[in-house]
matplotlib code that plots the C-alpha trace (Angstrom):
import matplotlib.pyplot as plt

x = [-19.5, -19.2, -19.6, -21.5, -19.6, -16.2, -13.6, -12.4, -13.5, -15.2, -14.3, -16.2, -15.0, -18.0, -17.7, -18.6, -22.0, -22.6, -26.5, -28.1, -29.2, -25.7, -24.3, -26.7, -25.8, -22.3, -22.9, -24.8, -21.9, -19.4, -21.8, -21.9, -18.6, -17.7, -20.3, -18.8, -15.4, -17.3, -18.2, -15.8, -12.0, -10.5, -10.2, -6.3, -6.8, -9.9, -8.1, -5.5, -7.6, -9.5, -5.9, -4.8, -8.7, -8.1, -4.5, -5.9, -8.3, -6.1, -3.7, -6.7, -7.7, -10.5, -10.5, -11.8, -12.7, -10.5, -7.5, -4.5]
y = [-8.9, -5.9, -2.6, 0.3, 3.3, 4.6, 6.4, 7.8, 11.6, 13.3, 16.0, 18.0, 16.6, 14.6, 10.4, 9.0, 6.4, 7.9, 7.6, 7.0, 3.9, 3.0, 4.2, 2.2, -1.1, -0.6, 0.3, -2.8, -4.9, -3.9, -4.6, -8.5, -8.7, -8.1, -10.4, -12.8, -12.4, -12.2, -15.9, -17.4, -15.8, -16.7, -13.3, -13.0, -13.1, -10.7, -8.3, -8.3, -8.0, -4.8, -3.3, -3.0, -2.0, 1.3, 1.6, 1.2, 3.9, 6.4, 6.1, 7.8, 10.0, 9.2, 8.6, 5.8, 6.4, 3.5, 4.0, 2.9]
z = [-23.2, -25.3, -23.7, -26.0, -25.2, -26.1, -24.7, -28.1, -28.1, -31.1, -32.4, -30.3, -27.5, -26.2, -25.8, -28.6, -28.3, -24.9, -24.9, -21.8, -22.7, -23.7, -20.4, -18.6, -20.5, -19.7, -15.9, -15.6, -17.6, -15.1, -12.2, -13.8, -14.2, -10.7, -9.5, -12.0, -10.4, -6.7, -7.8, -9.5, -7.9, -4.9, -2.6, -3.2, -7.1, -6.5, -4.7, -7.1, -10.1, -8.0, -7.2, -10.9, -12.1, -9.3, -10.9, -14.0, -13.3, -11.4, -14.7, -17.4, -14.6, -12.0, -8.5, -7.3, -4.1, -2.8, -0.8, -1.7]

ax = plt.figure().add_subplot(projection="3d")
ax.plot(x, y, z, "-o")
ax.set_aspect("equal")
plt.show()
């Protein structure tokens, strides 16, 4: 899975590839890949895989909406 956008500003300081469309793709990656992990992980590993992705997260700036 490769998602469309990236996080690499241009120089004017918008996302570069950020489209709709693109946007879109990559919401809908991240949706499979948690239902992939929903699936596949045992709840201990999947909590711990969601803990880091929140840490992960918090670390470039946006809040979750998870508490800690």
């Amino acid at each position: 899975m490769k998602l469309r956008t990236s996080l690499t500003a241009s120089r004017d300081g918008s996302l570069v590839d950020a489209t709709d469309e693109n946007l879109i793709c990559d919401a809908a990656a991240a949706h499979a890949l948690m239902e992939a992990m929903e699936q596949v992980l045992t709840i201990a590993t999947r909590d711990v895989i969601k803990q880091r992705a929140d840490e992960i997260m918090a670390g470039w700036g946006f809040d979750t909406g998870e508490d800690a």
